[in-house]
PDB file of N, CA, C, O and CB in Angstrom:
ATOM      1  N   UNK A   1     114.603  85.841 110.757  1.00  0.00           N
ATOM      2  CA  UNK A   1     113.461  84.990 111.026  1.00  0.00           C
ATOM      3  C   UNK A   1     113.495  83.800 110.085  1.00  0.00           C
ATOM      4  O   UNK A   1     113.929  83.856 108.934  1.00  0.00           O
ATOM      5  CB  UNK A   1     112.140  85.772 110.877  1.00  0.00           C
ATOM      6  N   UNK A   2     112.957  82.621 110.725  1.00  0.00           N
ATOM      7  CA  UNK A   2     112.646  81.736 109.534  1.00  0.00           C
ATOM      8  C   UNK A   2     112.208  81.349 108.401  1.00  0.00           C
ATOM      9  O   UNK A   2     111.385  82.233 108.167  1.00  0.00           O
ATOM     10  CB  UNK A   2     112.391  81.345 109.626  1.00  0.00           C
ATOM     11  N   UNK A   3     112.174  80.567 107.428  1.00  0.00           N
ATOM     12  CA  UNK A   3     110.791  80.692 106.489  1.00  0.00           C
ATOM     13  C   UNK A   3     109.305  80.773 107.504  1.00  0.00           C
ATOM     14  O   UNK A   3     108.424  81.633 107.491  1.00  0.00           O
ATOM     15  CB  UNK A   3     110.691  79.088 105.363  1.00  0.00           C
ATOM     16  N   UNK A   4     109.426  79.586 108.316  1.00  0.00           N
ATOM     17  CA  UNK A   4     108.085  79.896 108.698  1.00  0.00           C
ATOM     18  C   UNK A   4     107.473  80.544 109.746  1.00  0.00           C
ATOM     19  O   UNK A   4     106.316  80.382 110.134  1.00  0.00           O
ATOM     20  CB  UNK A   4     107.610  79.038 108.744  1.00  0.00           C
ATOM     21  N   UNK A   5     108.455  81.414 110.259  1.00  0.00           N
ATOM     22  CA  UNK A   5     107.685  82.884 110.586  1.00  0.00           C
ATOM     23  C   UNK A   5     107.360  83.595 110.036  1.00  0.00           C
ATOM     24  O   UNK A   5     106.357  84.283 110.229  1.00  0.00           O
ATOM     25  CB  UNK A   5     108.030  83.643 111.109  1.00  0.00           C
ATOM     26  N   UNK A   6     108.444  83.672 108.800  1.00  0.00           N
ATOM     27  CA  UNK A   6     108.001  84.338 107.914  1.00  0.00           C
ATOM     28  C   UNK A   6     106.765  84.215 107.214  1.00  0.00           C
ATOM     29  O   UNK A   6     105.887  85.073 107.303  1.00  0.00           O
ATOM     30  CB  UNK A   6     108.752  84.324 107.278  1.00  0.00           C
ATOM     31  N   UNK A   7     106.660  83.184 106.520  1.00  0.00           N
ATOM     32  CA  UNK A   7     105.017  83.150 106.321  1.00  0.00           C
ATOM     33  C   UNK A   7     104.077  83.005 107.315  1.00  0.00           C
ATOM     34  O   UNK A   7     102.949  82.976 106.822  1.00  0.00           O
ATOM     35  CB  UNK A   7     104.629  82.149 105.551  1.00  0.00           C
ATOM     36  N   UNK A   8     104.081  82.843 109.207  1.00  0.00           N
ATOM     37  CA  UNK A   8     103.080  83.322 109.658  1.00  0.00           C
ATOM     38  C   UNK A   8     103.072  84.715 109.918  1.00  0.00           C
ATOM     39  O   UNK A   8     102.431  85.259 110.817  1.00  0.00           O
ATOM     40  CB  UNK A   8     102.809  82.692 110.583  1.00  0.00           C
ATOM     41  N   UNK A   9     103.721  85.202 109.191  1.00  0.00           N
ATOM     42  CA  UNK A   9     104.317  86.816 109.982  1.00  0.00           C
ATOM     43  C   UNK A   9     102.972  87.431 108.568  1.00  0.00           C
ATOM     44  O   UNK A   9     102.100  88.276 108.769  1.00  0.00           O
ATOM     45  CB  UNK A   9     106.995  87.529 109.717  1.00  0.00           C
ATOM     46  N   UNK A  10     103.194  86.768 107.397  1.00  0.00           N
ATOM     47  CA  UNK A  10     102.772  87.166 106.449  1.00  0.00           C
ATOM     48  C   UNK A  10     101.139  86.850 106.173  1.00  0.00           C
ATOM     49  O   UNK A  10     100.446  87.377 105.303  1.00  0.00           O
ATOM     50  CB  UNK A  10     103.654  86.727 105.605  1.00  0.00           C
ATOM     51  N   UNK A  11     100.728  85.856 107.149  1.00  0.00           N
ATOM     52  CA  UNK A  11      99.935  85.180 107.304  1.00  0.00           C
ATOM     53  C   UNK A  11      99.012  86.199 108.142  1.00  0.00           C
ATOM     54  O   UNK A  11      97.895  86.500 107.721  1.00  0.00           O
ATOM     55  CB  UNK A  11     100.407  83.941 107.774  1.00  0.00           C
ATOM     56  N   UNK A  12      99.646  86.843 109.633  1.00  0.00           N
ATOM     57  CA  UNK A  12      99.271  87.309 110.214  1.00  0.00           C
ATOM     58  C   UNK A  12      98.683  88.724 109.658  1.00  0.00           C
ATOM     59  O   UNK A  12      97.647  89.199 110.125  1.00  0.00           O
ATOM     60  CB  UNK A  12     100.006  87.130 110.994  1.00  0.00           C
ATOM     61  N   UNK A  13      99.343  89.286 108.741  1.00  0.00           N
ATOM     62  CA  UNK A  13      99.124  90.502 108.086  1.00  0.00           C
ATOM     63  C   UNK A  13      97.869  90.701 107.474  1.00  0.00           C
ATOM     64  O   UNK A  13      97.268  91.756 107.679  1.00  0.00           O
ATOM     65  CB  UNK A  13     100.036  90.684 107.180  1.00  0.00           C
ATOM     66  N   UNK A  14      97.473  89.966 106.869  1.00  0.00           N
ATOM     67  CA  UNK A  14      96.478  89.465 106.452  1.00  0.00           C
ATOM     68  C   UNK A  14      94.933  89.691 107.208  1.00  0.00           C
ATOM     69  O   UNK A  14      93.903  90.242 106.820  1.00  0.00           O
ATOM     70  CB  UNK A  14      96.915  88.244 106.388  1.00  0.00           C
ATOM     71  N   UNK A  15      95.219  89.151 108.180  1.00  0.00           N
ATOM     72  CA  UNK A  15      94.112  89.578 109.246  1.00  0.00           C
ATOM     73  C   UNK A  15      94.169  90.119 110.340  1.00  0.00           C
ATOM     74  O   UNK A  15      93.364  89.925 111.251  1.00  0.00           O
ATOM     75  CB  UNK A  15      93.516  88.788 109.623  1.00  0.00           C
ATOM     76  N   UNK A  16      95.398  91.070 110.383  1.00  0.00           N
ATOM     77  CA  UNK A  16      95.119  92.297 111.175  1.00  0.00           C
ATOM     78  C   UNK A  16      95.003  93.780 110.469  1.00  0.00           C
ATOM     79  O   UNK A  16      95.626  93.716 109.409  1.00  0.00           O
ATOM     80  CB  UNK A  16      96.211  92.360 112.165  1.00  0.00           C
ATOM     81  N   UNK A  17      94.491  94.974 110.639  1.00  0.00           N
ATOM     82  CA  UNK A  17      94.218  95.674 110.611  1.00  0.00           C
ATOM     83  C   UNK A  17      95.587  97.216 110.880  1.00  0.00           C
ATOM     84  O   UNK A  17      95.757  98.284 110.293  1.00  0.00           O
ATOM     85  CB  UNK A  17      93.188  95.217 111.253  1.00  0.00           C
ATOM     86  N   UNK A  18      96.304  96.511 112.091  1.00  0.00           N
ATOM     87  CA  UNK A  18      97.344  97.897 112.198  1.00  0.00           C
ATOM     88  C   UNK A  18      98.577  97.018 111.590  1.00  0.00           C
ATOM     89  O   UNK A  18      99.235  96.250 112.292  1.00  0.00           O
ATOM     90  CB  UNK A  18      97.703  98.714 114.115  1.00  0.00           C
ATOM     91  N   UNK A  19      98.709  97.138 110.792  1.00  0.00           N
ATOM     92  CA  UNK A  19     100.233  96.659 110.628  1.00  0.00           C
ATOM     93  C   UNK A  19     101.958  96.830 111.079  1.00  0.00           C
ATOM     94  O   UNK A  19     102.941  96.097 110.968  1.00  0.00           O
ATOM     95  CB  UNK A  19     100.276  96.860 109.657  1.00  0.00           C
ATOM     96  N   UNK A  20     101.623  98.728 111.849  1.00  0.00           N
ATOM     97  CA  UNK A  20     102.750  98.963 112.527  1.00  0.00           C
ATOM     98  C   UNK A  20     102.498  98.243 113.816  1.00  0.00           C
ATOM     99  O   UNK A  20     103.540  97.809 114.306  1.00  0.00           O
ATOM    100  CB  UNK A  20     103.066 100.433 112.653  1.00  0.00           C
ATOM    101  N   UNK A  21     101.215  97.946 114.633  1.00  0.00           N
ATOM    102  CA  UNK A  21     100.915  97.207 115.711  1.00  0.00           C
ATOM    103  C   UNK A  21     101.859  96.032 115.612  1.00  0.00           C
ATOM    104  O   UNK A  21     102.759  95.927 116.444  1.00  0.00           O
ATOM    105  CB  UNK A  21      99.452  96.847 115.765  1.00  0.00           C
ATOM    106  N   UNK A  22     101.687  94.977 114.471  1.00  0.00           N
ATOM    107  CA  UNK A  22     101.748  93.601 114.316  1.00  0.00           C
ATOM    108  C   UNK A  22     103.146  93.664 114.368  1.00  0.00           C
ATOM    109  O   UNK A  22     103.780  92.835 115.021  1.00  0.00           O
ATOM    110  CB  UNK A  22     101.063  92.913 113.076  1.00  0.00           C
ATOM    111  N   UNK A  23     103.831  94.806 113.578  1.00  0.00           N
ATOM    112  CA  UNK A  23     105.606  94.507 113.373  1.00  0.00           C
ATOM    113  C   UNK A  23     106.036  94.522 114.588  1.00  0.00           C
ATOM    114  O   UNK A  23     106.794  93.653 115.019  1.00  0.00           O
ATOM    115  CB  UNK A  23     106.591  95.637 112.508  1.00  0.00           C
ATOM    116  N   UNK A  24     105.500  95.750 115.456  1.00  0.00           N
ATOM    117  CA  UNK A  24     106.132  95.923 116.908  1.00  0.00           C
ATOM    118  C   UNK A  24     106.236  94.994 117.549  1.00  0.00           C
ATOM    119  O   UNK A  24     107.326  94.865 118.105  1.00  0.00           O
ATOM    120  CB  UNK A  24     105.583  96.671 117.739  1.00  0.00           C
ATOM    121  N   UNK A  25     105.172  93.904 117.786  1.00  0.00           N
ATOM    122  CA  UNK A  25     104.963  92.485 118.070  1.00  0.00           C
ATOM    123  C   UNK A  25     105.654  91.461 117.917  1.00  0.00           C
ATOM    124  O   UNK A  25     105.936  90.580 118.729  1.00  0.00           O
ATOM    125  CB  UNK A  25     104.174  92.137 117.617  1.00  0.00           C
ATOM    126  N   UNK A  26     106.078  91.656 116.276  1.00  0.00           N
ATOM    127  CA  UNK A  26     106.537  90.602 115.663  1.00  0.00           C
ATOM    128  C   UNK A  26     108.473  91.100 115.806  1.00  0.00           C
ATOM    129  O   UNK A  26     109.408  90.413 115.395  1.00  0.00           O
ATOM    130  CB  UNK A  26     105.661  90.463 113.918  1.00  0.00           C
ATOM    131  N   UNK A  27     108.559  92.322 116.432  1.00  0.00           N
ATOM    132  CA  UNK A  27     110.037  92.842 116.420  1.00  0.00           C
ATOM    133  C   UNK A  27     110.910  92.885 114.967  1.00  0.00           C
ATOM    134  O   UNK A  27     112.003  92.457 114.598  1.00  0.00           O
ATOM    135  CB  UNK A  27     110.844  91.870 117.426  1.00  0.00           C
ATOM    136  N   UNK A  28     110.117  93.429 114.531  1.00  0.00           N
ATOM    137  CA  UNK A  28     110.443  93.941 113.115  1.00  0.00           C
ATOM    138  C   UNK A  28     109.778  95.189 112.846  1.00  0.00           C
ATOM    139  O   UNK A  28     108.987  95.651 113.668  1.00  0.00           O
ATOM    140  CB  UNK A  28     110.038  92.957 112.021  1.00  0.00           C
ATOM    141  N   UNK A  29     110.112  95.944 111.442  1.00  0.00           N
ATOM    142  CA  UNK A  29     109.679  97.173 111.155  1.00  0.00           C
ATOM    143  C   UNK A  29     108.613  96.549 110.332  1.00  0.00           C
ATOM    144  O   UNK A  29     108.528  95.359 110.029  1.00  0.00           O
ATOM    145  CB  UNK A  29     110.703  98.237 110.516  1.00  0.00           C
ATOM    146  N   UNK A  30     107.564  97.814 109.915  1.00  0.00           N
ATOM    147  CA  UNK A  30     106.427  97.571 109.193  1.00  0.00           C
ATOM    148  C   UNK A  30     107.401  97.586 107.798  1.00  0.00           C
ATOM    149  O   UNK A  30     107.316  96.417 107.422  1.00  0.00           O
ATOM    150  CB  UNK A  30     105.051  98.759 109.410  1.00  0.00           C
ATOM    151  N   UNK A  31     107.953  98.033 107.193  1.00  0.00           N
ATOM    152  CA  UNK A  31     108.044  98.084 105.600  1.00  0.00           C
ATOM    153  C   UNK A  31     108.974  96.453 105.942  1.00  0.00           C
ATOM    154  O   UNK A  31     108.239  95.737 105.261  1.00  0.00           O
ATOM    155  CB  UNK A  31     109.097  99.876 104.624  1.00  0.00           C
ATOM    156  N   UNK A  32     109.374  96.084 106.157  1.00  0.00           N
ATOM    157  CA  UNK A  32     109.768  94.767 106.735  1.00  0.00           C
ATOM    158  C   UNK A  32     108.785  93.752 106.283  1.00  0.00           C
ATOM    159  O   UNK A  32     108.990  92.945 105.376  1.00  0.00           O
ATOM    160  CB  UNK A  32     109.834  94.796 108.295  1.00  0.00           C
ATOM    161  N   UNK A  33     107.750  93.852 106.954  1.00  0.00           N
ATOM    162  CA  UNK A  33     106.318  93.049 106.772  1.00  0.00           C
ATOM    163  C   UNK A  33     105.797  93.316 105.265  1.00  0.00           C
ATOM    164  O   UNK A  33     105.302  92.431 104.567  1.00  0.00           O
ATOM    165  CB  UNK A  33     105.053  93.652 107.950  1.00  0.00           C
ATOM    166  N   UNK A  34     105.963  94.558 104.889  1.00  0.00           N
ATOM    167  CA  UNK A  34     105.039  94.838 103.528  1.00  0.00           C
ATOM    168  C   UNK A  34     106.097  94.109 102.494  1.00  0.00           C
ATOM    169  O   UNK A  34     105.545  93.363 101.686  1.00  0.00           O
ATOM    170  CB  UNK A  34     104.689  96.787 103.094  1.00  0.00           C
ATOM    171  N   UNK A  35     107.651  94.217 102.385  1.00  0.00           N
ATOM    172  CA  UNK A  35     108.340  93.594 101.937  1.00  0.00           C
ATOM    173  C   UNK A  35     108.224  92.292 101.717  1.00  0.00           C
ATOM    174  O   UNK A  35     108.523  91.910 100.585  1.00  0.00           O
ATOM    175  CB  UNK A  35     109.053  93.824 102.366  1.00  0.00           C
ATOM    176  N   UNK A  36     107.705  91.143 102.853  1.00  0.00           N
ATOM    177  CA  UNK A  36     107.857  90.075 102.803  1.00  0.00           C
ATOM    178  C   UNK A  36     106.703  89.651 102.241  1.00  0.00           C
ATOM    179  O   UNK A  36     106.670  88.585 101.626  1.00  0.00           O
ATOM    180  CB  UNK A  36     108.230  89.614 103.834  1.00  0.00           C
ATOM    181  N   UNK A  37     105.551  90.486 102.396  1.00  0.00           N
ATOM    182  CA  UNK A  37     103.921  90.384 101.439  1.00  0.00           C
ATOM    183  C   UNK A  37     103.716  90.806  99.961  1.00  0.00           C
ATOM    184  O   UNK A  37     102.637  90.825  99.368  1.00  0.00           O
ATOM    185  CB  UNK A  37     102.783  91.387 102.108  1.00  0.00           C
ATOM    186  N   UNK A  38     104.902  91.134  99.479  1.00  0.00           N
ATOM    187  CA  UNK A  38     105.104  91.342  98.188  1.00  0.00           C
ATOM    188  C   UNK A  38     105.469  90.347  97.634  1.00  0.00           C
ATOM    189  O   UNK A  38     105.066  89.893  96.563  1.00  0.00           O
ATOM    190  CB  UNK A  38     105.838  92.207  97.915  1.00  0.00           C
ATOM    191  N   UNK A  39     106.627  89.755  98.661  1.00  0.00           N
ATOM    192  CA  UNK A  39     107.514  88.815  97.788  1.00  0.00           C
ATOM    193  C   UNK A  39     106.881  87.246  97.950  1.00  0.00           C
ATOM    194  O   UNK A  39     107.282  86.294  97.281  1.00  0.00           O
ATOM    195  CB  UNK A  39     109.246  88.891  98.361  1.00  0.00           C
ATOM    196  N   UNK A  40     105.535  87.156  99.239  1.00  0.00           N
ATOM    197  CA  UNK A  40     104.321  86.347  99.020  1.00  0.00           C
ATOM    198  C   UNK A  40     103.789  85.996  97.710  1.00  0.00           C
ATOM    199  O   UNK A  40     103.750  85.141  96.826  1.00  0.00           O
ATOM    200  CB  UNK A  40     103.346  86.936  99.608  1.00  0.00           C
ATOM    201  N   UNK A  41     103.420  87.091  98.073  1.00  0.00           N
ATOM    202  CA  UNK A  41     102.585  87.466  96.901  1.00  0.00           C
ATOM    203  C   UNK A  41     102.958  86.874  95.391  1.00  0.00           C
ATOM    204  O   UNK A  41     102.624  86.046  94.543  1.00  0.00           O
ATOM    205  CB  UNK A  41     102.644  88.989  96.846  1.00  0.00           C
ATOM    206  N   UNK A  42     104.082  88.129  95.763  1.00  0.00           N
ATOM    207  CA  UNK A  42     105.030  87.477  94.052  1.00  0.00           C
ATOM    208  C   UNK A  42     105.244  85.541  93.319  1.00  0.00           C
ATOM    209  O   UNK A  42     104.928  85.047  92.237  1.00  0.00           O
ATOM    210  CB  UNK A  42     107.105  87.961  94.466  1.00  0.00           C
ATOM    211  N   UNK A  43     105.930  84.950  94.594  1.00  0.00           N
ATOM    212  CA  UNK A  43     106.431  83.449  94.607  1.00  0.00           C
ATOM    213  C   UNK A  43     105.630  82.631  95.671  1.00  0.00           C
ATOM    214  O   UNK A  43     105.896  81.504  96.087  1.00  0.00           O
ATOM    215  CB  UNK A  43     108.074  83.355  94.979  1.00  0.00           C
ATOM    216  N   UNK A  44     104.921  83.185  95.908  1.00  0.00           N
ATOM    217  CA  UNK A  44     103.931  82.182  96.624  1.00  0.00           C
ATOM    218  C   UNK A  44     104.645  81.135  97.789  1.00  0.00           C
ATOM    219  O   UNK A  44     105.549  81.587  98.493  1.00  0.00           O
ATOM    220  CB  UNK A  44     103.226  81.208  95.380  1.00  0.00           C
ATOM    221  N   UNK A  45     104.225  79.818  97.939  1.00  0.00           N
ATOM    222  CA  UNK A  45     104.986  78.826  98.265  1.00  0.00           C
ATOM    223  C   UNK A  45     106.394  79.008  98.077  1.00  0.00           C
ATOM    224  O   UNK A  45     106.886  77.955  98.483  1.00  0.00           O
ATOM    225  CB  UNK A  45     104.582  77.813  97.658  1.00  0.00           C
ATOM    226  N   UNK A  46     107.160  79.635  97.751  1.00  0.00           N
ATOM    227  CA  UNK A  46     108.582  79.486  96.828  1.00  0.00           C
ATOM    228  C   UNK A  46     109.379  80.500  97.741  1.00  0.00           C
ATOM    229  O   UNK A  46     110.515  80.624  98.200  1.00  0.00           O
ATOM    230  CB  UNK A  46     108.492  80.040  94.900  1.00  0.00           C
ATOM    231  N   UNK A  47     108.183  81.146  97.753  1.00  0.00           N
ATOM    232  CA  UNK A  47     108.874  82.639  98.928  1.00  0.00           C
ATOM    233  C   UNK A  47     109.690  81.860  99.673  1.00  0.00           C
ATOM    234  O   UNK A  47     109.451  80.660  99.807  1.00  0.00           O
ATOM    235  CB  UNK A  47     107.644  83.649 100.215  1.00  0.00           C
ATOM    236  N   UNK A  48     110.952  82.573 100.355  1.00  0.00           N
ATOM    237  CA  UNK A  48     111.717  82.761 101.611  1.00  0.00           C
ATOM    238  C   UNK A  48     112.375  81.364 101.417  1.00  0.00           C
ATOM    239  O   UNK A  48     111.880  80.444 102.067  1.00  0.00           O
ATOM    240  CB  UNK A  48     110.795  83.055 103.125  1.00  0.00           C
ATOM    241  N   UNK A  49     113.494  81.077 100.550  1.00  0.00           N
ATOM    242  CA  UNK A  49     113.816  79.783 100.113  1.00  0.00           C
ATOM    243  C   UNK A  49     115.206  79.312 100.996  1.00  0.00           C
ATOM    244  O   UNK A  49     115.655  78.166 101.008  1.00  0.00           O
ATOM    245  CB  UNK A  49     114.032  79.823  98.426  1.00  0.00           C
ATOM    246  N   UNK A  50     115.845  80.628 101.821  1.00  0.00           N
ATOM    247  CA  UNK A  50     116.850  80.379 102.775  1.00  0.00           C
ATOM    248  C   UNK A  50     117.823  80.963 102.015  1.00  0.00           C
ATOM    249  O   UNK A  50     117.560  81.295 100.859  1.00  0.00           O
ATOM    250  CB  UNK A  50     117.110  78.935 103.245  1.00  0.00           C
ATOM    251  N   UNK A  51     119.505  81.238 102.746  1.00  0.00           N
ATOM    252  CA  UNK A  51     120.340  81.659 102.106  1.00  0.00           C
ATOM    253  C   UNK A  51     120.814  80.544 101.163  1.00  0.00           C
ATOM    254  O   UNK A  51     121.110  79.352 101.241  1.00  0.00           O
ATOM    255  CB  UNK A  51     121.205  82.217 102.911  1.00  0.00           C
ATOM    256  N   UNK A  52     120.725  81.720 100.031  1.00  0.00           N
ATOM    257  CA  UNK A  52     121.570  81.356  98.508  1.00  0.00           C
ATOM    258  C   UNK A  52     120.985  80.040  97.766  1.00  0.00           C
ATOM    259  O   UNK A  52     121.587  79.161  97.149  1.00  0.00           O
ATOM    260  CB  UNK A  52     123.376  80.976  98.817  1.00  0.00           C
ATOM    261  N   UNK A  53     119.637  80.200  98.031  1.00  0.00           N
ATOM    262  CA  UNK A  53     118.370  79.196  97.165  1.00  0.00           C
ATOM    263  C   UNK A  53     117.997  80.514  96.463  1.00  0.00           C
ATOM    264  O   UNK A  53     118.103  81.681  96.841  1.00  0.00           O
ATOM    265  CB  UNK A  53     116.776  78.244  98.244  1.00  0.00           C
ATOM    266  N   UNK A  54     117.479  79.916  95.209  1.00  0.00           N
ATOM    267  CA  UNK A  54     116.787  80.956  94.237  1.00  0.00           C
ATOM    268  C   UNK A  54     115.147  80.491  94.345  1.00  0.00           C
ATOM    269  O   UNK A  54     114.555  79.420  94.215  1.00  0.00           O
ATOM    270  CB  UNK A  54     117.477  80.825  92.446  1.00  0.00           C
ATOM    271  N   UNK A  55     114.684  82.110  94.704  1.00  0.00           N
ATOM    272  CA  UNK A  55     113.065  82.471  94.943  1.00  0.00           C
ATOM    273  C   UNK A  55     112.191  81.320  93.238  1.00  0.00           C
ATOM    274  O   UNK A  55     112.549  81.498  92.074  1.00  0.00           O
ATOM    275  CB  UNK A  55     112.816  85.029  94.730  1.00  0.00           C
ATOM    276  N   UNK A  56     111.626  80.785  93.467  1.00  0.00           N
ATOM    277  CA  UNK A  56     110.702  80.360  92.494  1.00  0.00           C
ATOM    278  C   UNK A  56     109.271  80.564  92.512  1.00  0.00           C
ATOM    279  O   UNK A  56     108.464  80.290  93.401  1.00  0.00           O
ATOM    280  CB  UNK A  56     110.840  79.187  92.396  1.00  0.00           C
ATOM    281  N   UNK A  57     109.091  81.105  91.349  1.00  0.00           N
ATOM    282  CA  UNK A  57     107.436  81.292  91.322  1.00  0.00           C
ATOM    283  C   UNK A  57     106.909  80.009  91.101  1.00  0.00           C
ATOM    284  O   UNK A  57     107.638  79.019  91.037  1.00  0.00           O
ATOM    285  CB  UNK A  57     106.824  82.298  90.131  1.00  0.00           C
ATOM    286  N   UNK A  58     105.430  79.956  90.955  1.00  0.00           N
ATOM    287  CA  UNK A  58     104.257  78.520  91.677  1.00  0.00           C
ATOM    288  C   UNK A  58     104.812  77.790  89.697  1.00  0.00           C
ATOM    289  O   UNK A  58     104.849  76.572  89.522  1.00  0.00           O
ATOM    290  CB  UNK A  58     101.325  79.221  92.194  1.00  0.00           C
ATOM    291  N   UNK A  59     105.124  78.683  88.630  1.00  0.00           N
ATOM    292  CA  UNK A  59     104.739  78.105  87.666  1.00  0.00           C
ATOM    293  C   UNK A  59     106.226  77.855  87.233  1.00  0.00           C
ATOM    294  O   UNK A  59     106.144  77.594  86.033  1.00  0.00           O
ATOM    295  CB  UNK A  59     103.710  78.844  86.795  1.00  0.00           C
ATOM    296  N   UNK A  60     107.147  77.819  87.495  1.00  0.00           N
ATOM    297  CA  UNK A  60     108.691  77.589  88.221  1.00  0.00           C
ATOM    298  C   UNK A  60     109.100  76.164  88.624  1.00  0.00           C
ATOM    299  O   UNK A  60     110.196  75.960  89.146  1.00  0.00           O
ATOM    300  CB  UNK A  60     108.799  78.419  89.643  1.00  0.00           C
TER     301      UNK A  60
END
């Protein structure tokens, strides 16, 4: 997926409720989704930087 599915994927998580629902949807697995909401979480904006860019956090 892209960066920016990825963050609406991550986006979406957010305000739904079943999360194995949303992956099935999104054609991915749920620990998939919780994975990519960690690493949100973690680097914010910085998340999902493409192959062989290094992840940066907001204060980075």
């Amino acid at each position: 997926m892209t960066t920016l599915l990825k963050k609406k994927a991550v986006q979406l998580r957010y305000e739904r409720t079943n999360i194995s629902e949303l992956a099935r949807e999104l054609g991915i697995t749920a620990s998939q989704l919780y994975k990519w909401r960690k690493e949100f979480e973690e680097f914010g904006e910085g998340s999902f930087p493409g192959k062989g860019n290094l992840k940066l956090t907001p204060e980075q």
